[in-house]
N, C-alpha and C positions, 0 to 999 in steps of 0.2 A: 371391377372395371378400373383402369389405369385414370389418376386424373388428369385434365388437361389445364395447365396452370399458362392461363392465357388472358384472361382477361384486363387485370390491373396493368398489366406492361404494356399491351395492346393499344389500349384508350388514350395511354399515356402520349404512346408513343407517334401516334402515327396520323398524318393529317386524314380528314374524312373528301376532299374534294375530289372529281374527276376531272380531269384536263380532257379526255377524248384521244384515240389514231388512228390514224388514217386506216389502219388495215385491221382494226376489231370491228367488231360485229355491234359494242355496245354504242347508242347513242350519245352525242355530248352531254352530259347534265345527268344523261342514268347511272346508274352500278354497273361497273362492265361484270363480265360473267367470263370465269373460264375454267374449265374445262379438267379435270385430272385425272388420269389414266394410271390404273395399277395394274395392268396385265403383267402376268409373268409367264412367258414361254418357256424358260427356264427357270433357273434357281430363286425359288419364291421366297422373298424376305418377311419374316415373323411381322415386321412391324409394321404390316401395308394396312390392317385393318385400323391397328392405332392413328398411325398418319393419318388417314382417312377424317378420324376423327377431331384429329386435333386440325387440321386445314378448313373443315364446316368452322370449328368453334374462333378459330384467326379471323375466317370472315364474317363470322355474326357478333364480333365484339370489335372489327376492327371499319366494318363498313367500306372498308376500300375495296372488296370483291364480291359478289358471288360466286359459288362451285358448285358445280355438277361432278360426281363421280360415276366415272367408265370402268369397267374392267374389260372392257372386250374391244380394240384398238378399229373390230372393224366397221364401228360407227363413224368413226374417222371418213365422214361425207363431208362432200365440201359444204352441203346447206347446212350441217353442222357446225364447223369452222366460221361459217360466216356469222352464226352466231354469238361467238365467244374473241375477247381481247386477247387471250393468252392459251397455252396449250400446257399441260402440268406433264411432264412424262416418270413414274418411279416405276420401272420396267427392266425385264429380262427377256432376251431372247431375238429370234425371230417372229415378230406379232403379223397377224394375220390381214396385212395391208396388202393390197395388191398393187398395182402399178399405175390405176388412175388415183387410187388416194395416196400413197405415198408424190406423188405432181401435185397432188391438192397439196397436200402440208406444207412441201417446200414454197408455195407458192403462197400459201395464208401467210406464213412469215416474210418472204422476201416482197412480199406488196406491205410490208407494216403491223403482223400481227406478232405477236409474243411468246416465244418456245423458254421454258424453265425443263431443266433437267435435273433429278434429284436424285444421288448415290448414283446405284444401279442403271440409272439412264444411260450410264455410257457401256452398258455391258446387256447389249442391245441394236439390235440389224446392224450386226458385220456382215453380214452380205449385201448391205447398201452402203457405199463407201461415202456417198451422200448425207447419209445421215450422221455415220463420224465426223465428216468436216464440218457439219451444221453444229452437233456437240462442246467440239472440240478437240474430240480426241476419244481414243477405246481405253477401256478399261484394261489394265492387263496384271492383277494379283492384289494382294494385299498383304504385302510383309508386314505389319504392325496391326494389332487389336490393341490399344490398351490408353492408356493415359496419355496423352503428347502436347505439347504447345505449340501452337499456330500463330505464326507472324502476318500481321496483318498490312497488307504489301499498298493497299488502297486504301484510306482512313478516311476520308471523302464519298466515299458511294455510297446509294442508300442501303446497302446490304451491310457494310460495317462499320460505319461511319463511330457505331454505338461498341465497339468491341475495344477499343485503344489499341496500344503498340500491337500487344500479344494475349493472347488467352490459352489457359487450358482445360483440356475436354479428352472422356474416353469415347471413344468411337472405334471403328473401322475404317483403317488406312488404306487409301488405294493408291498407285501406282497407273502409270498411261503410256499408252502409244499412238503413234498416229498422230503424235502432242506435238506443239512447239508455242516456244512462249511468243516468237515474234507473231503466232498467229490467234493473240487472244490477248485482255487484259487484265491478267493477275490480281485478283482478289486479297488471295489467302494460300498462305504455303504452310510445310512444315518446316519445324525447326529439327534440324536434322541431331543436334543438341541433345533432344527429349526422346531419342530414341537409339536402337543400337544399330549404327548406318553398313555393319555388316551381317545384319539377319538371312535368315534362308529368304531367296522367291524376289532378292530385290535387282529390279531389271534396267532400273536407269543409269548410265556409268555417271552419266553427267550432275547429279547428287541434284536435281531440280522438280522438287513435289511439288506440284500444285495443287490445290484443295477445292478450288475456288474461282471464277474466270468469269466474263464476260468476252461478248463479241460480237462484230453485227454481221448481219445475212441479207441482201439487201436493204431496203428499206426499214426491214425490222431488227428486233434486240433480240441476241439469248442470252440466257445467265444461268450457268451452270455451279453447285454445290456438291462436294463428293460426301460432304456431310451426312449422316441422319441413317445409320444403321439400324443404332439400339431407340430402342422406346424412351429410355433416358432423354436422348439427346432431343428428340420430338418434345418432350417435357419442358427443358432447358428454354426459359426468356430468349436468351441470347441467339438460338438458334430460331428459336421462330419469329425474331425480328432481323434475323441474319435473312429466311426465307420469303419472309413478306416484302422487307426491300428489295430483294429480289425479282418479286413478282411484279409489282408496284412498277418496278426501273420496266422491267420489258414487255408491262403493258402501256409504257409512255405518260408514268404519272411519277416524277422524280422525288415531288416534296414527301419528307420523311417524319 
């Protein structure tokens, strides 16, 4: 078994209090609880069981969560929802929602609850156009597997505040549509620098990767990461304090 190198950075790093919002399920003063879903309709990524594991072990050294893991999206009830601050989604496909939970979901965030998308989330219900816009965008190739460095375009937010100018990291690069920067707030790009900007499959003319975003949907926050392929990067400090501020920000608990 892969280990999960989380705890010493975790402790370090992250304050233990709940602030409480309006639109989670958890009470002021408790542990909120939310929720992570690894269905894959599609193309099932290797790393879903590790993640899994390494997301229990973020929140049992880091106290600022509890998680419950789904694999099956059609628990996705709203008595569900109402129970949890945030929604985790690392997904593929068309998941087995039907038309009154897919109105719940939209509705547990836009009343204040918290949607995290991770890699693959955005390669995931295109045939709810709804659900792209809530993301930020589809997913559409990955010209780059390898080594790249990432400019870090927000150095202030609790997701990278810890990362400086730039870092680099092997992962899997994705590319989007359906994207537009005026309609999200840039996290994390690539440096177009660290890679060869005319590879097969690359579909943006406008040379503008984003990695990384933020956005709100009524009342509530998403924060999306296209990060977190390989097991490696699950491993990686940086990334799982990339992920946990993430989480932390759009369950409405800022301090880092």
């Amino acid at each position: 078994m892969r280990r999960v190198h989380a705890r010493v950075v975790l402790a370090a790093a992250v304050g233990l209090s709940w602030w409480g919002v309006g639109g989670g399920g958890a009470a002021q003063g408790a542990t909120p609880r939310i929720l992570y879903l690894t269905q894959s309709a599609a193309f099932a990524h290797q790393v879903l069981d590790h993640s899994e594991q390494v997301l229990r072990q973020m929140a049992a050294d880091s106290s600022a969560f509890e998680v419950t893991v789904s694999r099956d999206a059609s628990t996705l009830t709203p008595a569900r929802l109402a129970d949890v601050a945030a929604v985790v989604f690392y997904t593929t496909g068309e998941l087995p929602m039907d038309a009154s939970q897919k109105a719940a979901l939209l509705a547990f965030v836009r009343g204040g609850g918290g949607f995290v998308g991770v890699h693959s989330a955005s390669d995931t219900f295109y045939e709810w156009p709804e659900y792209g816009t809530l993301v930020g965008g589809y997913f559409n190739g990955h010209p780059w597997t390898q080594e790249v460095t990432i400019r870090v375009e927000n150095r202030t937010h609790p997701a990278t505040a810890h990362l400086g100018r730039s870092f680099r990291i092997d992962d899997e690069i994705y590319q989007f549509r359906n994207w537009s920067r005026s309609q999200v707030d840039v996290l994390l790009s690539l440096d177009l620098a660290s890679v060869d900007p005319t590879a097969d499959g690359i579909r943006r003319d406008d040379g503008d990767f984003a990695l990384a975003w933020t956005r709100t949907e009524g009342a509530g926050r998403v924060f999306y990461t296209a990060l977190g392929h390989r097991p490696e990067v699950w491993d990686d400090p940086r990334f799982q304090r990339h992920l946990l501020g993430g989480i932390r920000w759009a369950m409405g608990s800022d301090a880092r």
